[in-house]
C-alpha positions as CSV (number, residue, x, y, z in Angstrom):
1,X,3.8,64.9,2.2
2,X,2.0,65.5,5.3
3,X,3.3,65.7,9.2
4,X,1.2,62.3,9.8
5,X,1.9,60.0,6.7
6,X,6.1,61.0,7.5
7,X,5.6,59.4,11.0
8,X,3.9,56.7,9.5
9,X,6.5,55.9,6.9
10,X,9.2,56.8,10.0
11,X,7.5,54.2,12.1
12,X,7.6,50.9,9.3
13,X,10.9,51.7,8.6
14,X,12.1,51.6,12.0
15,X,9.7,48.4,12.5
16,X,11.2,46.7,9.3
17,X,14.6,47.5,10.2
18,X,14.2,46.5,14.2
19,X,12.6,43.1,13.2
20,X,15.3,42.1,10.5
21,X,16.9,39.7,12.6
22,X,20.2,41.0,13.3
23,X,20.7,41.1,16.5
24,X,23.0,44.2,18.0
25,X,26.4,43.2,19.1
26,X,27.4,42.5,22.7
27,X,30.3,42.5,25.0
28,X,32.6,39.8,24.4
29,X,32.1,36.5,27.0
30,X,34.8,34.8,28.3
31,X,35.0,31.4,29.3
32,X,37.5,32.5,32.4
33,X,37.4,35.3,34.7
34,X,41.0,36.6,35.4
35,X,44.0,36.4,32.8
36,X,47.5,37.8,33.1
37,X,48.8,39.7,29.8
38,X,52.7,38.7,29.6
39,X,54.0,41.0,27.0
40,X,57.6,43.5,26.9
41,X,57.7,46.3,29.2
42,X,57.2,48.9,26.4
43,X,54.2,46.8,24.7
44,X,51.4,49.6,23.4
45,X,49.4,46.3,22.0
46,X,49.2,44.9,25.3
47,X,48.3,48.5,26.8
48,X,45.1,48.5,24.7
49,X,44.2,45.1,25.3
50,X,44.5,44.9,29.3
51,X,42.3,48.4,29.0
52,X,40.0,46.4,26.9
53,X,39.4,43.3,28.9
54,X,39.1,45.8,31.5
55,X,36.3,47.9,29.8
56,X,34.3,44.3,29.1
57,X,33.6,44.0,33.0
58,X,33.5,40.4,32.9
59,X,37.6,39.5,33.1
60,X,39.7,40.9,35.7
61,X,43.6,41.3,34.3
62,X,46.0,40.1,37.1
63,X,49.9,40.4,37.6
64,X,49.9,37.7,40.3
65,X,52.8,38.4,43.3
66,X,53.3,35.7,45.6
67,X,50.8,34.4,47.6
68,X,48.2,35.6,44.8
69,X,46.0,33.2,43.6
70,X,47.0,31.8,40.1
71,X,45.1,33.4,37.1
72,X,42.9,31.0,35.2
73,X,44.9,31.9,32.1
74,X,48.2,33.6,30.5
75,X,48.0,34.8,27.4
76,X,51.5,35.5,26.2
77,X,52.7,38.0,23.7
78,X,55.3,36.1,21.8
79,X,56.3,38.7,19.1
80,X,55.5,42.2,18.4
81,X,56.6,43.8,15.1
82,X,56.0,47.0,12.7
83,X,57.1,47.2,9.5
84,X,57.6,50.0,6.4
85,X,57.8,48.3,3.2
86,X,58.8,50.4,0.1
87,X,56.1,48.9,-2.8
88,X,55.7,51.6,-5.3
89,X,58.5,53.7,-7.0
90,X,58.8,55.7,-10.3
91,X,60.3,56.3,-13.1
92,X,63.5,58.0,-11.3
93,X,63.5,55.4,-8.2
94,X,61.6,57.7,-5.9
95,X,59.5,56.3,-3.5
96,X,55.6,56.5,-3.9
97,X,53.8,54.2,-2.3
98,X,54.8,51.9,1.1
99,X,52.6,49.1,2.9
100,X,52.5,49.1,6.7
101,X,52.6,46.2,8.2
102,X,51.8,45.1,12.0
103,X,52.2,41.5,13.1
104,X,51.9,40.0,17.2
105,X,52.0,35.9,17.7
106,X,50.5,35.1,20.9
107,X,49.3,31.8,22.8
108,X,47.4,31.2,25.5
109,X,47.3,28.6,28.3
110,X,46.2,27.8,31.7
111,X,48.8,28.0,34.5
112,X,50.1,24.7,34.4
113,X,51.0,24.9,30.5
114,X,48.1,23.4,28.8
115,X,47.5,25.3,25.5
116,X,44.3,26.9,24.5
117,X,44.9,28.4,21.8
118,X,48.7,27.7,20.3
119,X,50.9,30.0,19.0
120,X,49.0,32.1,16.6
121,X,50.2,35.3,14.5
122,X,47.6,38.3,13.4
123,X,48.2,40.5,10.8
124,X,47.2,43.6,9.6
125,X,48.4,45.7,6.8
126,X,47.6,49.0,5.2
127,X,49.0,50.7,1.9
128,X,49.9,54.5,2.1
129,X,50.9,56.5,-1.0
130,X,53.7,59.1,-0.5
131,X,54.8,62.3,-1.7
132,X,58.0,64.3,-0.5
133,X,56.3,67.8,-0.5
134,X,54.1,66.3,2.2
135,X,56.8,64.4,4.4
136,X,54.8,65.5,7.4
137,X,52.0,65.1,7.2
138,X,52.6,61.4,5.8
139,X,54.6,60.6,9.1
140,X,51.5,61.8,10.9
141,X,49.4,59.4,8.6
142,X,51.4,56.3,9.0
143,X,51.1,57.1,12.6
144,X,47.3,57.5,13.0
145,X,47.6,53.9,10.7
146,X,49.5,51.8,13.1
147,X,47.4,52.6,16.3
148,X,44.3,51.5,13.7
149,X,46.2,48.5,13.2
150,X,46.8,48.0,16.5
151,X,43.1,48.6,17.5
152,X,42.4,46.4,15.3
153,X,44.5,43.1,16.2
154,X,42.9,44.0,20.1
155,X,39.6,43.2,18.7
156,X,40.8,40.5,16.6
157,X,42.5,39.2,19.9
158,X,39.5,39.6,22.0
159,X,37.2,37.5,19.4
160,X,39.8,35.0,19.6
161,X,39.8,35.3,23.7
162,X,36.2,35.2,23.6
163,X,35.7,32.1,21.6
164,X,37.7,29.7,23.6
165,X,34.8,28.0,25.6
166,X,36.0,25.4,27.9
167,X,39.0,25.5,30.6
């Protein structure tokens, strides 16, 4: 195949695939412009997702002090949990195979208490197989899995953030 007719063929395919209809995805947009993240001390979940909003450029994350000006909404972290769940054994009662599990409940509201979005829970789950001769690197796997989950339930949050319309 010649030089030319591969730059043709390049050229339709990137035509075909650039006028499919799709359009490429865009920053979340939020219906507010400042929210306050109330979550425990220690939360790595709320971490991410303050960085998150952040990163979008469009909603400042505030932690009014007096005097401040009230944020336009306060999303609250009602629950945080992990959990190791023992779902495969053999024959002799070893273990094999465990699901991890990440759950967070959260509402949102404006300042004065009306809800926007009630008390919801997001869940993620992943299943892990196990084997005693690699205890190590396992722990390191389940590791790597939960901040995945995590990741996850930020974006899941920040669809649900981003498709509250109205104040």
């Amino acid at each position: 195949m010649g030089h030319s007719r591969r730059l043709i063929l390049a050229t339709a395919a990137g035509g075909l695939l650039a006028g499919c209809g799709f359009p490429l995805r865009q920053p979340p947009s939020f219906a507010f412009s400042t929210i306050q993240v109330v979550a425990g001390p220690n939360s790595l979940l709320a971490d991410e997702l303050r960085r998150n909003l952040g990163a979008a450029g469009t909603v400042r994350v505030v932690q009014p002090r007096s005097g401040d000006p009230a944020p336009e909404v306060v999303l609250e972290m009602l629950a945080e949990q992990r959990q190791k769940v023992v779902v495969g054994v053999n024959a002799a009662g070893q273990v094999r195979e465990f699901q991890l599990r990440s759950r967070v409940s959260f509402r949102l509201s404006t300042p004065r208490g009306r809800e926007l979005i009630p008390a919801t829970e997001l869940q993620q789950q992943r299943d892990v197989s196990f084997n005693e001769s690699a205890v190590l690197a396992k722990e390191t796997e389940e590791a790597l899995l939960f901040r995945d989950m995590q990741g996850d339930l930020v974006q899941q949050l920040m669809r649900r953030l981003s498709a509250v319309k109205a104040l």
